[in-house]
C-alpha positions as CSV (number, residue, x, y, z in Angstrom):
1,X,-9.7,354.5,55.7
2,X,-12.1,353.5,58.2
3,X,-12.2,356.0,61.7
4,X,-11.1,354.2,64.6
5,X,-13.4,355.8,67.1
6,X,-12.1,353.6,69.5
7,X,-8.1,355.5,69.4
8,X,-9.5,359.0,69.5
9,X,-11.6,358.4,72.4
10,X,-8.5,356.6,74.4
11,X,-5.9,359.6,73.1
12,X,-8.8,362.2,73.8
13,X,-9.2,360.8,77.5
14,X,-5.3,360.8,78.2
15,X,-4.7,364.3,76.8
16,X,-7.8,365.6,79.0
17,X,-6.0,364.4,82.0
18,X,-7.3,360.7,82.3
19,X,-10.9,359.5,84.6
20,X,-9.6,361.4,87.1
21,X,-9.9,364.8,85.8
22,X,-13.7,364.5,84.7
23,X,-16.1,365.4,87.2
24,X,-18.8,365.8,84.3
25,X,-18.8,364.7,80.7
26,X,-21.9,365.3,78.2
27,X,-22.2,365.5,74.4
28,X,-24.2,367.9,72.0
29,X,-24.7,367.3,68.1
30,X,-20.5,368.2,67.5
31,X,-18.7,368.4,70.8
32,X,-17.6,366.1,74.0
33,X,-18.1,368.7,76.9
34,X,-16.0,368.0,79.5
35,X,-15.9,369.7,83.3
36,X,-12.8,369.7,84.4
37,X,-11.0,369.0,87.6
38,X,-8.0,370.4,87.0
39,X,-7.4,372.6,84.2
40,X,-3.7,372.7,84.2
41,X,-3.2,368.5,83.6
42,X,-5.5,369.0,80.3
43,X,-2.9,369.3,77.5
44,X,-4.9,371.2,74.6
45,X,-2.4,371.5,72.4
46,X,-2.0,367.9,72.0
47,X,-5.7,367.9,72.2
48,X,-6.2,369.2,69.3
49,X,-3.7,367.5,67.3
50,X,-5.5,364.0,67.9
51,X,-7.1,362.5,65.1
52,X,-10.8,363.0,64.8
53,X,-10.5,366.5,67.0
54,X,-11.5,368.9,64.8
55,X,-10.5,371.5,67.4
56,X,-11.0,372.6,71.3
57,X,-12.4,375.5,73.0
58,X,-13.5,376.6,76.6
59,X,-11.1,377.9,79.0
60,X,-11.4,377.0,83.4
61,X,-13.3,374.3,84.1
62,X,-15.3,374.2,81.1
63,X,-13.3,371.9,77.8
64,X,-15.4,371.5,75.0
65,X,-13.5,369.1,72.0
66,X,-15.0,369.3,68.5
67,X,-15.6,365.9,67.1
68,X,-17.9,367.3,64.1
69,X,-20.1,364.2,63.1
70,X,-18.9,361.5,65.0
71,X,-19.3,362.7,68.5
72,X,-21.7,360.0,69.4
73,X,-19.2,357.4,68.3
74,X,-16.7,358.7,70.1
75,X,-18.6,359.5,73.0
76,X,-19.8,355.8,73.0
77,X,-16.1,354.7,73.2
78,X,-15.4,357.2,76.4
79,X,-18.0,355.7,78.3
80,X,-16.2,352.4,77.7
81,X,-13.6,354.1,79.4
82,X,-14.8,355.6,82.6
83,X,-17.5,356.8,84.5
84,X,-16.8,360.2,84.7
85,X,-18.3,361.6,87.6
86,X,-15.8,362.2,90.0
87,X,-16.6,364.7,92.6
88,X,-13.4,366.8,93.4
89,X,-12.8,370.5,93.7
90,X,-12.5,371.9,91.0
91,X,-9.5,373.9,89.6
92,X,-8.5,376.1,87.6
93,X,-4.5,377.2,87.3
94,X,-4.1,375.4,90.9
95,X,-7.0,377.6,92.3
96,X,-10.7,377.7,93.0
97,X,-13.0,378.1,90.0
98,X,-13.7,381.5,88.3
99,X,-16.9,383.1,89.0
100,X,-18.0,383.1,85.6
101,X,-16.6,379.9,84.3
102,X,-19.0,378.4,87.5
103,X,-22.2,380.1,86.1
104,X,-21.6,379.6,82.5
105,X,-20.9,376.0,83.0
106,X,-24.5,376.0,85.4
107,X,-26.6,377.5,82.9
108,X,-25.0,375.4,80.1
109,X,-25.5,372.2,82.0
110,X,-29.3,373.0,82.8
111,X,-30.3,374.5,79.1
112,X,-28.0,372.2,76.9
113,X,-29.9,369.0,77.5
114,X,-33.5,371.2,77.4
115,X,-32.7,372.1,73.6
116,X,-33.9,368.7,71.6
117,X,-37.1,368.5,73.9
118,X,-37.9,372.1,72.9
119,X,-36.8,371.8,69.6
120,X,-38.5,369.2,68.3
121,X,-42.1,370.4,70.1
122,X,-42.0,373.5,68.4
123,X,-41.0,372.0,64.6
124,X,-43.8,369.7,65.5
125,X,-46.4,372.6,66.1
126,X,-45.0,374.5,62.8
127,X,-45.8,371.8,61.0
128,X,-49.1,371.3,62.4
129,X,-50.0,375.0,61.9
130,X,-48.0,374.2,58.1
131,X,-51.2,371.3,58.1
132,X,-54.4,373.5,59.1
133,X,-52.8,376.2,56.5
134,X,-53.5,374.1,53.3
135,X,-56.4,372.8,54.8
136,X,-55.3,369.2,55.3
137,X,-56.4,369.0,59.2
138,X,-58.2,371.8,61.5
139,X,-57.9,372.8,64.9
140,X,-60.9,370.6,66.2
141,X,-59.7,367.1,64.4
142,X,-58.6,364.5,66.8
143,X,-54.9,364.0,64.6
144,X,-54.2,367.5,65.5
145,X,-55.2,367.8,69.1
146,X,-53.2,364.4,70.0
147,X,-50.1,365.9,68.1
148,X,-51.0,369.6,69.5
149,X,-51.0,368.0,73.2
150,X,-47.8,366.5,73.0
151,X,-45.7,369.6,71.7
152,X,-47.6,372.0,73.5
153,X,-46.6,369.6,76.7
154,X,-42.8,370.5,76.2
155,X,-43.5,373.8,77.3
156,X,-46.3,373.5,79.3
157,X,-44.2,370.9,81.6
158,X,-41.0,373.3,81.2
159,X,-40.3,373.9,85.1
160,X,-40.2,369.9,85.0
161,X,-37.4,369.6,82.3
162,X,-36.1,372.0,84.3
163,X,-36.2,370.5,88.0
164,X,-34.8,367.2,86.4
165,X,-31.7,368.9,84.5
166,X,-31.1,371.4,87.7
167,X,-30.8,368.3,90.0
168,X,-29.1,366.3,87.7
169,X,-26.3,369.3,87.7
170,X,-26.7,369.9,91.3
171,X,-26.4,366.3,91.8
172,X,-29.7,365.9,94.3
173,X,-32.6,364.2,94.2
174,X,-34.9,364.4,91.3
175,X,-37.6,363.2,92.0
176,X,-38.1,365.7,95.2
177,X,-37.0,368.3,92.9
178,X,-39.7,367.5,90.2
179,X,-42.2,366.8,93.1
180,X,-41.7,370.3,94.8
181,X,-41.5,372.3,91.2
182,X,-44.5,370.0,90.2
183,X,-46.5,370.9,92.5
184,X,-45.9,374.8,91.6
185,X,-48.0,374.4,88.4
186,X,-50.7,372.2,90.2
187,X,-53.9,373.1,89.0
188,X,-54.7,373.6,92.7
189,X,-51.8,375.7,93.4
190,X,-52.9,378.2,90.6
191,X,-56.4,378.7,91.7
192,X,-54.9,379.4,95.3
193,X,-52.4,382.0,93.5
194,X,-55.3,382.9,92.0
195,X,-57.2,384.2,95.0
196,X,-59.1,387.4,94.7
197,X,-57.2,390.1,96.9
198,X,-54.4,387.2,97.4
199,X,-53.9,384.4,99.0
200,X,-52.3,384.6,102.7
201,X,-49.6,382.1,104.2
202,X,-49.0,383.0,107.8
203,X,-50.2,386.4,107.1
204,X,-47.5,386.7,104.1
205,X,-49.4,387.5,101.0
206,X,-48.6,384.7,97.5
207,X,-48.1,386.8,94.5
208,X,-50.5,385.5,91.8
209,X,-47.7,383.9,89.1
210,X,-48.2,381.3,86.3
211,X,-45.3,379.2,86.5
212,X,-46.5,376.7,83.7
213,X,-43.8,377.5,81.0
214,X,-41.4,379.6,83.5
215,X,-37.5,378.2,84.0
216,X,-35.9,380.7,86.4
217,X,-38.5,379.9,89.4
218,X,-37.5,376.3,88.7
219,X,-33.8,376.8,88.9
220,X,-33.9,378.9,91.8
221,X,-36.4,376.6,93.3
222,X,-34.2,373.2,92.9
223,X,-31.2,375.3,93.8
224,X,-32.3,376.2,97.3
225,X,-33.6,372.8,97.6
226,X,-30.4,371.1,97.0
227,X,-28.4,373.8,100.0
228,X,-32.0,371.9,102.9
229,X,-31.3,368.6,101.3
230,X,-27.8,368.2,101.9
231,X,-27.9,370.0,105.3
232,X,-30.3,367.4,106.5
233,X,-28.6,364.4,104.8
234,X,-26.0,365.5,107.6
235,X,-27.6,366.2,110.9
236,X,-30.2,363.4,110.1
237,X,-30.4,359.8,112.0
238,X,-29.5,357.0,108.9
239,X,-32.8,355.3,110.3
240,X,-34.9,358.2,109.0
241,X,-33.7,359.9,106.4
242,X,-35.1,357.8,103.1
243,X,-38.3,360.2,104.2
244,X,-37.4,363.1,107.0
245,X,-35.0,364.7,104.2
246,X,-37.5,364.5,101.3
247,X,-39.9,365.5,104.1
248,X,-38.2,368.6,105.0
249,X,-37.6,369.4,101.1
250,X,-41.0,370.0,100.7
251,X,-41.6,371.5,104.1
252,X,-39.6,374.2,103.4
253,X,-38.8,374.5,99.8
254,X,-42.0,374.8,98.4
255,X,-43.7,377.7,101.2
256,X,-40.5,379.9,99.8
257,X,-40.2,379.1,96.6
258,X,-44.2,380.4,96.6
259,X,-43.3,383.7,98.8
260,X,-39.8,384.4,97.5
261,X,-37.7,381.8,94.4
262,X,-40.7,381.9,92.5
263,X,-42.0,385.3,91.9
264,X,-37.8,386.3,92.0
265,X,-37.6,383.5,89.6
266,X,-40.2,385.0,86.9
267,X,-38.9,388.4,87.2
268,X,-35.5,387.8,86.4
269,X,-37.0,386.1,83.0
270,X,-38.9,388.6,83.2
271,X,-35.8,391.2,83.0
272,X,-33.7,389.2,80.9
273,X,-36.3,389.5,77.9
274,X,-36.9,393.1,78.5
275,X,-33.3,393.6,78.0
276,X,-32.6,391.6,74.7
277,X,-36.1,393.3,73.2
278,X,-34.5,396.3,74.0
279,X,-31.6,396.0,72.5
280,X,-33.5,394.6,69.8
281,X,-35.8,397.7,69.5
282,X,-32.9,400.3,70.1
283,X,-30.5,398.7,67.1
284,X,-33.6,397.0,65.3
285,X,-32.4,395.3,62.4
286,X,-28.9,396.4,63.1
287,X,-28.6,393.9,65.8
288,X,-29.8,391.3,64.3
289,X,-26.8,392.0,61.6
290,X,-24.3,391.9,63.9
291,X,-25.1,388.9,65.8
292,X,-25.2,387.5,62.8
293,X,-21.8,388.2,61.8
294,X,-20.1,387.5,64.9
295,X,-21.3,384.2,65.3
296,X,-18.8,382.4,63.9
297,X,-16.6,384.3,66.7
298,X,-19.0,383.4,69.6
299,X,-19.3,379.7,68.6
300,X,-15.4,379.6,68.5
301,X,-15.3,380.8,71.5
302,X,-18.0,378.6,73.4
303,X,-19.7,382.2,73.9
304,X,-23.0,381.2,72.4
305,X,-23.9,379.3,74.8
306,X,-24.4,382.1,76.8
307,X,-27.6,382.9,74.6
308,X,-29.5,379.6,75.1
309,X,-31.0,380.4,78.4
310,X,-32.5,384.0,76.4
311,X,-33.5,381.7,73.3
312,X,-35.5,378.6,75.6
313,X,-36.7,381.8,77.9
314,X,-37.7,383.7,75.1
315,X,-39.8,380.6,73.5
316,X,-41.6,380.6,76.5
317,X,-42.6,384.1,77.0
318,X,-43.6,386.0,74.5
319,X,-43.3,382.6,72.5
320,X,-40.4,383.4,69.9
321,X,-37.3,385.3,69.6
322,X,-36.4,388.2,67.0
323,X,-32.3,388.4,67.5
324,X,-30.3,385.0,68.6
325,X,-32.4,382.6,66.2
326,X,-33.1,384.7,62.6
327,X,-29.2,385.7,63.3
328,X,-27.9,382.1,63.7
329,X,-29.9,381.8,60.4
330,X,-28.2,383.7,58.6
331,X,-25.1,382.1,60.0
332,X,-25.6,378.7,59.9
333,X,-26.6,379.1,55.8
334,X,-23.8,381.4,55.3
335,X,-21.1,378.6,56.9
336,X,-23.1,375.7,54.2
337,X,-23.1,377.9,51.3
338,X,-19.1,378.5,51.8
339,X,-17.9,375.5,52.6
340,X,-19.8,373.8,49.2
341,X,-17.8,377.1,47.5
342,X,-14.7,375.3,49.1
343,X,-15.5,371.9,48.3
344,X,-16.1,373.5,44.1
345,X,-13.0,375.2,44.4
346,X,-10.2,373.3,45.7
347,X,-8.0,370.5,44.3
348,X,-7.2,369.2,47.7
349,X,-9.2,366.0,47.8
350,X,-9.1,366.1,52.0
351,X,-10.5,369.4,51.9
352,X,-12.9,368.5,49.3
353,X,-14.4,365.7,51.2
354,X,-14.4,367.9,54.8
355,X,-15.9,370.8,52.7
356,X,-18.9,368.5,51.0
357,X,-19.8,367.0,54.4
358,X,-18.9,370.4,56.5
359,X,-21.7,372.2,53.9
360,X,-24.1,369.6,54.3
361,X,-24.4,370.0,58.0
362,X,-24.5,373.7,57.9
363,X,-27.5,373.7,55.4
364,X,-29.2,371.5,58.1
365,X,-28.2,373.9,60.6
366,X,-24.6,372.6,62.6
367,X,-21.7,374.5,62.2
368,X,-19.2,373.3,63.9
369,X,-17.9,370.6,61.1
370,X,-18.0,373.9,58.8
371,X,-16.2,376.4,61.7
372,X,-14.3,374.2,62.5
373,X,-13.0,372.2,59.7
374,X,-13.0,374.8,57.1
375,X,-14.1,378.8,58.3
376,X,-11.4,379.3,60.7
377,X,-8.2,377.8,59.1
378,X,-9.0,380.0,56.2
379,X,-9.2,383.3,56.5
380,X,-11.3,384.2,52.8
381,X,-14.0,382.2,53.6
382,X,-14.0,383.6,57.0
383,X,-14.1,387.2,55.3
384,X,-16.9,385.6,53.2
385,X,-18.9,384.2,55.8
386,X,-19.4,387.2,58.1
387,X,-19.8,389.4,55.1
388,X,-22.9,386.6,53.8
389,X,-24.0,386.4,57.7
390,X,-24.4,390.5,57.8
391,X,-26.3,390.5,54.9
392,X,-28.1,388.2,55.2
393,X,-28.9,389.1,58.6
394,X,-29.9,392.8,57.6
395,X,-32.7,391.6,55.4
396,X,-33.9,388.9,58.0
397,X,-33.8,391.7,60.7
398,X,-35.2,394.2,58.6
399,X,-38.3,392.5,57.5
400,X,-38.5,391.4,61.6
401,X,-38.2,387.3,61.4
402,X,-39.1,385.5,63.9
403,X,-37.9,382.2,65.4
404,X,-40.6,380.5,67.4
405,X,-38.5,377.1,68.2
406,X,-35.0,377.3,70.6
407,X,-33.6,374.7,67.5
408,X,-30.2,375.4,65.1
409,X,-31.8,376.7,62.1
410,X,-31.5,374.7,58.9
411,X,-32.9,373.2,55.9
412,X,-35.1,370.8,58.3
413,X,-36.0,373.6,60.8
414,X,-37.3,376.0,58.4
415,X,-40.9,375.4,59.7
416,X,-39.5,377.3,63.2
417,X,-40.2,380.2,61.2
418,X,-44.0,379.8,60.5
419,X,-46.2,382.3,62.7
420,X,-49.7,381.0,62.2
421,X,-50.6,385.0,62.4
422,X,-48.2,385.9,59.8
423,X,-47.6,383.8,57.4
424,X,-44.9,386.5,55.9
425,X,-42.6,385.6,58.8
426,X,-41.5,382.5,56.5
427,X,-41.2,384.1,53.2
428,X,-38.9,386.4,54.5
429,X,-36.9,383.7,56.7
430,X,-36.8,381.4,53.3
431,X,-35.5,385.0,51.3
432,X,-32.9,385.2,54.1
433,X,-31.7,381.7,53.5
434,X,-31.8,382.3,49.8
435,X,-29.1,385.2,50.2
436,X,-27.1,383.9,52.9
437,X,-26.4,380.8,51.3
438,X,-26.3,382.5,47.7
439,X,-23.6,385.4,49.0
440,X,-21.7,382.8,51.2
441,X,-20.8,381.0,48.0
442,X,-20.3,383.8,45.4
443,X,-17.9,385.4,47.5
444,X,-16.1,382.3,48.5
445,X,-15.7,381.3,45.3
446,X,-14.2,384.7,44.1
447,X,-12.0,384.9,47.6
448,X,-11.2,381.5,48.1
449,X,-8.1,380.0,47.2
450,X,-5.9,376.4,47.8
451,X,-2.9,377.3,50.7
452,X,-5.0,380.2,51.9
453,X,-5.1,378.9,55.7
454,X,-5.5,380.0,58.2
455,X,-1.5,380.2,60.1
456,X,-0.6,377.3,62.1
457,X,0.3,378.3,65.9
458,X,3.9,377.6,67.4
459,X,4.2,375.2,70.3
460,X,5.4,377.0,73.5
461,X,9.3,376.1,74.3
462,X,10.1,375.3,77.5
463,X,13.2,376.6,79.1
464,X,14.8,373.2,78.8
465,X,13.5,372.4,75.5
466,X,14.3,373.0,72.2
467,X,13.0,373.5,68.7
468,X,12.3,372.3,65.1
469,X,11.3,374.4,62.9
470,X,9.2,373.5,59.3
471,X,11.9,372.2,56.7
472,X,8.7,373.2,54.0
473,X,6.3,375.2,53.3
474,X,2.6,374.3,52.9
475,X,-0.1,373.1,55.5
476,X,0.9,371.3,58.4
477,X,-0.7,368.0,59.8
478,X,-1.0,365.9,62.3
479,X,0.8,362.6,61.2
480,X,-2.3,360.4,62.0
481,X,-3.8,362.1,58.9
482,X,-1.1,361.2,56.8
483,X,-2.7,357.7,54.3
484,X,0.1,355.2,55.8
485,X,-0.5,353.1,58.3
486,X,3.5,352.7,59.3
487,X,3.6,356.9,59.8
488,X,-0.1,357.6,60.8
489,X,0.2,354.5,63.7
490,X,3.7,355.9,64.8
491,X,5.5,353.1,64.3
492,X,8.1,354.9,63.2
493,X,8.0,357.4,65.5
494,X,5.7,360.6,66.6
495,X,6.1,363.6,64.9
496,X,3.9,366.0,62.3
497,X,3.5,366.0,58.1
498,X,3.4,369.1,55.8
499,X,1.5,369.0,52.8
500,X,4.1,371.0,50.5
501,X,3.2,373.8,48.7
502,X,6.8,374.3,47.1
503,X,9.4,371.9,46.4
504,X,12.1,372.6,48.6
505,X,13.1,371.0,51.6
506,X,15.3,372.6,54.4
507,X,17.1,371.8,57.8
508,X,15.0,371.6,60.6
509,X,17.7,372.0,63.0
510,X,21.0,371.9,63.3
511,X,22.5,368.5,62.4
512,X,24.7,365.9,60.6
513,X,22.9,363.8,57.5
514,X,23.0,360.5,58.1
515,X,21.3,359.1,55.2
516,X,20.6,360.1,51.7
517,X,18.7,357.4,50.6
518,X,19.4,356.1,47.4
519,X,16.1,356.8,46.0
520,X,16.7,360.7,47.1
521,X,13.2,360.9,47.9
522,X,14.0,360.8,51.9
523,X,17.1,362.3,54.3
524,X,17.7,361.0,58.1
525,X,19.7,362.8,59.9
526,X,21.3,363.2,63.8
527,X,20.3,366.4,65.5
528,X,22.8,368.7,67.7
529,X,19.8,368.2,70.2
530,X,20.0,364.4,70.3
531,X,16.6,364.2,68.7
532,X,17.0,361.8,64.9
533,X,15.4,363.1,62.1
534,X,13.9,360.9,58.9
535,X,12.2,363.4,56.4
536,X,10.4,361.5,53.8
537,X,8.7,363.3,51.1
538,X,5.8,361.5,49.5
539,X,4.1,358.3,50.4
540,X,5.6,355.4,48.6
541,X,7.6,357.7,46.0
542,X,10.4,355.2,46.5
543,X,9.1,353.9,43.3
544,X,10.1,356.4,42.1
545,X,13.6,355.5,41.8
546,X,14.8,359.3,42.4
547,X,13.2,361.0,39.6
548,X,12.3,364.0,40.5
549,X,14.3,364.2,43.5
550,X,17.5,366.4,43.3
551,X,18.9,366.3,46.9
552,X,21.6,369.5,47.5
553,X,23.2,367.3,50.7
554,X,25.5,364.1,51.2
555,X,26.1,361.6,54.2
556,X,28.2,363.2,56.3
557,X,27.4,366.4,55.5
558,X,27.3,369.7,58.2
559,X,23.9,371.3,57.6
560,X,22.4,374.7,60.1
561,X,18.8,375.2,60.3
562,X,17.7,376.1,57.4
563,X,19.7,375.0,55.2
564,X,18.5,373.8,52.0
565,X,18.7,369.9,51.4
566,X,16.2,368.7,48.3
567,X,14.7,370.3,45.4
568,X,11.7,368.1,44.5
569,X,9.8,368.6,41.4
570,X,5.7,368.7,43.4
571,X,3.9,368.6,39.9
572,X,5.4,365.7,38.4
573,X,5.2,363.5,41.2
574,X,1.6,364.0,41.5
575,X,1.3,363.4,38.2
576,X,2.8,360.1,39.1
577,X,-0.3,358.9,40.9
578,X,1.9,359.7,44.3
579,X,0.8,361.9,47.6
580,X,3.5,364.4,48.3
581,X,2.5,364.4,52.1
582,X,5.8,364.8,53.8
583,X,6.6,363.3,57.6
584,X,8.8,364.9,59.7
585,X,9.7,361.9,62.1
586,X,11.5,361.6,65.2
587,X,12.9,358.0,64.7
588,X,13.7,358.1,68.9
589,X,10.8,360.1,70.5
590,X,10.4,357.7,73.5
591,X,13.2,359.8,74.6
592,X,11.1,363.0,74.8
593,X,8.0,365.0,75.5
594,X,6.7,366.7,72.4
595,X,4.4,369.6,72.0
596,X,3.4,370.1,68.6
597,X,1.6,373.0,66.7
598,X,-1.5,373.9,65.5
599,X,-2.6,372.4,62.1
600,X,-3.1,375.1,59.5
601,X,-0.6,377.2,56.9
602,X,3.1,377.2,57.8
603,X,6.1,378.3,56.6
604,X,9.8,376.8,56.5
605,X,12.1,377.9,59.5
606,X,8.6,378.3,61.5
607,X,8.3,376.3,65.0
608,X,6.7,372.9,64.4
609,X,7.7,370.8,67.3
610,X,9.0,371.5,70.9
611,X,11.3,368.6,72.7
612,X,12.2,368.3,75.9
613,X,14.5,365.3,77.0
614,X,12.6,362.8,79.4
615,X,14.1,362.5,82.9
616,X,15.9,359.2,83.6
């Protein structure tokens, strides 16, 4: 069935809260990262049962939907949609932003779009060095120096990236923010800095720093440029600002960024990788370990992005990083390795094809179609992944790997691991791979098993609500997932499918049957809530002609929650050629607000679907 990009991107923007709601909206390599107005109008829940969302994380202002594969796509189609920039407050819970929703989503929105620049300069100078190893160019030929130049630019120019990232998110202008942070690594500048016994402005000594390569100077730098630009923009005449304001920028930015942002800047980046070597030198290969286990956890969570200001940093100065990058190797092959365990394993054919293409782009070094679609709604490959990730991750930390490029590690990025002084370093990071990937599999197969998921969440009730509970057990879907137009497009009505795992269907609530159908393989019925119920087990197993079906109920009949209603015999209707896929339909829910559940394992009599009446 072909993906209609189009539908997830119109149901994505109404459960986020509409245009309205997004002051900022951006994309990686899996997710649609929204910023959020107001958090309480986004409606994750139903989020995350739209079709193509492979889940949703973030909490505040920060909203971060999982697309997997297709995020561009989708992306695409929500630009079609709206501009997304509004400028209002924003909320969270009704109040003003959390203190460290405000900074995370800062440093996210500066280092985020840094990554690919900075990625793909450093694979480019691993190769290179990859090159001059075997002999095939040498430092002095013109192929390598052109090459050289350009990746060696990324970092060189880094404050740049910076300026233009930090204004973009600060929403000032970038040019006077590349101009003033420019004009830090002016060759000029640095021979002033470079003074003998200091250079003095207005008797105020300029501490000698190199900023070529630096990122905190810039961000402090654009930051306190953006707090004189906007306080001119409103005491200055219309006639002159196109050139006082940009004037005044520079007046004053630049003379204390020089005495105060910049040397400020340099030693907090300064600080930050002192800490993180620390901790690497005080837990040593330990640390590595654990990082490596946790990931899945942090990258859940949205918490890794917490580490890519340390990892860019880090790239900089010393030039590579001995914790965040050999871990996420270790991770990133651990989630491949289990999901192609997965994909061997299971006789679910939806699984099988979400495991092969999950695997695939964990071996090349994104998770998030693996975590996602896979790791976290079972809990064995979980187990095995963290288990793989720890191992893994004691050898890579043990024999000290380094990462000297700020990109996901993977089967492409492998030369990130070449150190032109060591060439040991990628040995040992290919060794790592070898038993991350080799573990992640072994014990998946061994743990792994179809209907171990992981347990779908409840929707909350409201006080003038009401409940229906699972009438089977087995995994529970969202119905766009289900192969049939009629159910998947809700023409029938909205609702949720189970994927049954025993044949046995029960009472959902409490209700009269309305319908046995003749070909027993489907039961409508009129809830004491008001809410009308059609339960049809199997696509198309009206062909069938009701073998296999052996309902326990009759129209008419008085049935409590629970209750059972049809035996149904799973094995030999799949043996049919038919998909047992069951929808749990409510034929009239225009009358009512739903909230749904989480996708994952359920049981019968567990909460499914909350309904509350719809005001008149």
């Amino acid at each position: 069935m072909a993906k209609d990009y189009a539908a997830t991107a119109k149901a994505v923007l109404r459960e986020i809260g509409g245009e309205k709601n997004i002051s900022h909206l951006e994309h990686c390599s899996t997710r649609l990262r929204f910023s959020i107005v107001d958090e309480s109008r986004v409606n994750k829940s139903a989020l995350k049962a739209v079709s193509g969302v492979m889940g949703v994380v973030g909490s505040g202002s920060q909203c971060q939907v999982i697309i997997g594969n297709d995020v561009i796509e989708v992306y695409d189609e929500l630009l079609k949609l709206g501009s997304f920039s509004n400028s209002g407050e924003t909320k969270q819970g009704g109040g003003k932003r959390d203190i460290d929703a405000t900074v995370l989503d800062f440093l996210v929105g500066i280092f985020q779009p840094l990554v690919p620049a900075i990625a793909g300069a450093g694979i480019l100078k691993a190769l290179l060095t990859v090159l001059t190893t075997f002999g095939i160019l040498t430092a002095d030929d013109t192929i390598y120096k052109v090459f050289y130049y350009v990746a060696d630019a990324a970092l060189y120019y880094l404050p740049i990236l910076v300026a233009v990232t930090t204004a973009t998110k600060l929403n000032v202008n970038r040019l006077v923010a590349v101009a003033t942070v420019g004009a830090m690594i002016y060759p000029n500048t640095a021979a002033l800095l470079a003074t003998e016994g200091g250079a003095a402005f207005f008797g105020l000594t300029l501490q000698n720093v190199g900023y070529t390569g630096q990122v905190f100077p810039a961000i402090l730098t654009v930051a306190f440029m953006a707090v004189i630009e906007r306080f001119f923009n409103k005491i200055s005449p219309k006639a002159i600002r196109v050139f006082f304001v940009p004037l005044m920028c520079f007046a004053i930015t630049f003379p204390v960024a020089l005495l105060i942002l910049g040397p400020l800047g340099y030693n907090i980046g300064a600080l930050l990788t002192t800490v993180i070597l620390a901790l690497y030198n005080s837990l040593g290969w330990l640390a590595v370990a654990l990082v490596a286990a946790i990931l899945p956890f942090m990258i859940s969570l949205g918490m890794h992005k917490a580490l890519v200001p340390y990892a860019v940093a880090s790239i900089s100065d010393p030039g590579f990083d001995m914790l965040y990058l050999p871990a996420s190797l270790a991770h990133n092959i651990s989630e491949g390795g289990a999901c192609l365990a997965v994909a061997l394993k299971t006789k679910d054919e939806n699984l099988r094809s979400t495991a092969i293409s999950a695997g695939i782009s964990g071996l090349f070094g994104i998770t998030e179609p693996a975590l996602y679609g896979v790791t976290l709604q079972h809990k064995k490959v979980m187990m095995s992944v963290c288990a793989s990730s720890f191992i893994g991750g004691l050898f890579i930390g043990l024999t000290k790997v380094k990462g000297f490029a700020a990109v996901g590690p993977g089967i492409a990025s492998m030369p990130m691991y070449i150190d032109p002084n060591n060439g040991m370093n990628f040995v040992y990071a290919v060794i790592g791979f070898v038993i991350s990937v080799a573990l992640s599999f072994v014990f998946t197969l061994i743990l792994f098993k179809d209907g171990d998921l992981a347990e779908a969440k409840a929707p909350e009730i409201p006080a003038s609500g009401t409940a229906l509970v699972s009438p089977l057990d087995g995994k529970l879907v969202d119905l766009s997932e289900v192969n049939d137009e009629a159910f998947a497009g809700g023409v029938l009505g909205d609702g949720m499918a189970v994927i049954p795992m025993k044949g046995e269907l029960y009472a959902p609530a409490d209700a009269t049957i309305d319908t046995v159908f003749d070909s027993k393989h489907a039961i409508s019925m009129a809830c004491d809530n008001g809410a009308e119920l059609l339960l049809h087990v199997g696509l198309d197993t009206v062909k069938l002609e009701g073998r296999y079906f052996e309902p326990a109920v009759k129209n008419g009949d008085r049935v409590k929650a629970g209750d059972l209603l049809m035996k149904f015999d799973i094995k030999a209707i799949q043996k049919e050629g038919f998909d047992v896929v069951t929808p749990i339909i409510i034929t009239n829910s225009d009358e009512y607000e739903l909230k749904k559940a989480t996708k994952g394992a359920v049981k019968s009599g567990a909460a499914i679907l909350a309904i509350v009446k719809k005001e008149v």
